[in-house]
C-alpha positions in Angstrom: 16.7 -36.3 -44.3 13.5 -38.3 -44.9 15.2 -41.2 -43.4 15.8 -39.1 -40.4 12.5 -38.1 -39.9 11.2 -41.7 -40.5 13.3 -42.5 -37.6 12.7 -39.8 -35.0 8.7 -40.2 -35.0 8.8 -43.5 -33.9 11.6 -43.2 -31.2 10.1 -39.8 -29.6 7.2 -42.0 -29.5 8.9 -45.2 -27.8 10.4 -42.6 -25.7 7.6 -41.0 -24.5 5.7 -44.3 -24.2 8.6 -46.2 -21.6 8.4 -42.1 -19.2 4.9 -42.4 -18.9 5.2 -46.4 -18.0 7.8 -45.4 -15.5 6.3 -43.0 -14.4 2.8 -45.0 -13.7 5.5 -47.8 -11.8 6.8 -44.5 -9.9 4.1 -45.1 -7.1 1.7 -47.3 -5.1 -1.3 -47.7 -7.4 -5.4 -49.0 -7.4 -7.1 -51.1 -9.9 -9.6 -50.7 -11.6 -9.5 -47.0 -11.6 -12.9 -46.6 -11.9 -15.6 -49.1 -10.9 -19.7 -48.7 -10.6 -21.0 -46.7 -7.3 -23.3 -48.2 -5.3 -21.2 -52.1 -5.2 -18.8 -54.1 -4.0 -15.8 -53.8 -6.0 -12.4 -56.1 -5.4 -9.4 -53.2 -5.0 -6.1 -54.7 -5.9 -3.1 -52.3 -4.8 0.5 -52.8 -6.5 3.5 -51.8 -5.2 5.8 -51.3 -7.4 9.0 -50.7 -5.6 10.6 -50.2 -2.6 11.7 -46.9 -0.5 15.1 -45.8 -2.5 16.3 -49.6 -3.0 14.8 -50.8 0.5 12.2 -53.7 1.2 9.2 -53.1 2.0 8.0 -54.2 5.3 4.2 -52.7 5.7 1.8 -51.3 3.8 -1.3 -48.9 5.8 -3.9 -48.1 3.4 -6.6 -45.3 4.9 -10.0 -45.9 3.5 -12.3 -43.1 2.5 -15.5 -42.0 4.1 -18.8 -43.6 2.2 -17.4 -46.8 2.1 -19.2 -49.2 5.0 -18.1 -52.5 4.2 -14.2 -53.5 3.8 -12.2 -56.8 4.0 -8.5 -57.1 3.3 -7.0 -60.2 1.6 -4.8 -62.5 3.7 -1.1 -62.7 2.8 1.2 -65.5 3.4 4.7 -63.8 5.3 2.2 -61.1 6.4 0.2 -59.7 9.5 -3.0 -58.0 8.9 -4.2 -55.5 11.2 -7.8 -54.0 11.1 -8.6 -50.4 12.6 -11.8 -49.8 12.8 -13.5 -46.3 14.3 -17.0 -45.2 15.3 -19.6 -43.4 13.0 -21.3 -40.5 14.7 -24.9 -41.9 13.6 -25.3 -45.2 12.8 -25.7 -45.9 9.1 -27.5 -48.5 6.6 -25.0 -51.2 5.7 -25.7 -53.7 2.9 -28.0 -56.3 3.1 -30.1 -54.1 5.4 -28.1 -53.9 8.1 -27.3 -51.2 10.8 -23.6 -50.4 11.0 -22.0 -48.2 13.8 -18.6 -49.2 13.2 -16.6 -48.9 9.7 -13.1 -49.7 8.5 -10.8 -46.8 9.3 -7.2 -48.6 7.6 -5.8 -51.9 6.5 -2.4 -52.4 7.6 -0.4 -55.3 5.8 3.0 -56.0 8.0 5.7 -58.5 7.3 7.5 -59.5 4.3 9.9 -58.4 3.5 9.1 -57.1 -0.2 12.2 -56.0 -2.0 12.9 -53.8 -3.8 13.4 -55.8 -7.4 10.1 -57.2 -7.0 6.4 -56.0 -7.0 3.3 -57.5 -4.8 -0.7 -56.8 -4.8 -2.3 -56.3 -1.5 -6.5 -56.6 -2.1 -9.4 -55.1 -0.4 -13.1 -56.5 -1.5 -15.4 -53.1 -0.5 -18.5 -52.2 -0.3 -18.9 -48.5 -2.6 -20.5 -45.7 -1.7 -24.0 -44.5 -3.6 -21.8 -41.2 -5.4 -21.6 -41.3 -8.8 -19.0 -39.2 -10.3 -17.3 -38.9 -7.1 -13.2 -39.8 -6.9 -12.3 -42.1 -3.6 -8.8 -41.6 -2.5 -6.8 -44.3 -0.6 -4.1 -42.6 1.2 -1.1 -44.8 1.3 2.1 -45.3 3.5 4.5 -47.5 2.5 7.4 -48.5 4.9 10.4 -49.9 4.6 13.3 -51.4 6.0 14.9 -47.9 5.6 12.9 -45.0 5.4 8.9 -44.5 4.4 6.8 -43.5 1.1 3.7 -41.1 1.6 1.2 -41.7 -1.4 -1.4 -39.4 0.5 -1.8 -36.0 -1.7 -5.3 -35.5 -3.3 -5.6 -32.7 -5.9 -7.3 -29.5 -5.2 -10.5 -29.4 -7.6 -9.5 -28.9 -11.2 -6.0 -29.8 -10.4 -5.2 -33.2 -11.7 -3.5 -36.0 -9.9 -0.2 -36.4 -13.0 1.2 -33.0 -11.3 1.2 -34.5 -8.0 4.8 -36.0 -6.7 3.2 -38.6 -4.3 -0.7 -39.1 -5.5 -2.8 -41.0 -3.6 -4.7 -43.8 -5.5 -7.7 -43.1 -6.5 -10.8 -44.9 -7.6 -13.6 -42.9 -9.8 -17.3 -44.1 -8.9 -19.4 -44.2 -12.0 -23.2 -45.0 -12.6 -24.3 -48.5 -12.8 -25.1 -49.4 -16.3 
């Protein structure tokens, strides 16, 4: 019996260890997950995956308010379009400047991506002054068949585990 119960501790832990890495591979997800507010940060976004074995062919990222400042990386194979929308009131930009235009999504299209294989997609962007505050990237992933949503944000208090497609999320914490 002792035997046994040398045996089961360790594999329930193995176990449990290989769900949560799948899980974590289940969806499109942000690095790092939490960087200082007030900066620029370099967001690197993996997918993981395709959509149910297909390739995938484009990759629209939304960006949240706050942030002021956004530029995607360049990918060989890919197209990057840039949608960019008005703010209401013009707003202070880094380096002092006055900015009435902000980055509304990044859209990477080309490829393909299959579905064996995993690629990073970058954005270098400015952060908002909000420490404490979660930013959530809305993701759609498309594919030669068929599309993944990563857009849902928790309600407050819920957390982002219970979701079935979470949107990545970066945490803005105080400079140190």
């Amino acid at each position: 019996m002792r035997g046994l119960q040398r045996w089961i501790g360790p594999t329930v832990a193995t176990v449990a260890a290989m769900v949560s890495c799948n899980t974590a591979l289940a969806h499109v997800t942000v690095q790092p997950k939490d960087a200082p507010a007030n900066s620029y940060a370099h967001l690197v976004f993996t997918v993981p995956h395709g959509c149910n074995g297909s390739a995938t062919t484009a990759l629209r990222i939304r960006l949240p308010d706050g942030i002021l400042s956004a530029k995607p990386q360049m990918k060989q194979g890919w197209k990057v379009d840039i949608k960019s929308r008005k703010l209401d009131a013009p707003a202070q930009g880094p380096h002092g400047k006055s900015i009435t235009d902000v980055v509304e999504e990044v859209a990477w299209r080309g490829g393909p991506l299959p579905d064996n294989l995993y690629d990073t997609f970058g954005l270098i962007v400015r952060l908002p002054d909000k420490a404490g505050q979660t930013l959530y990237f809305p993701v759609v992933q498309e594919c030669e068949q068929g599309v993944d949503r990563w857009i849902e944000i928790p309600s407050a208090g819920e957390s982002s585990d219970k979701l079935h497609s979470p949107a990545p999320a970066v945490r803005l914490k105080a400079k140190q």
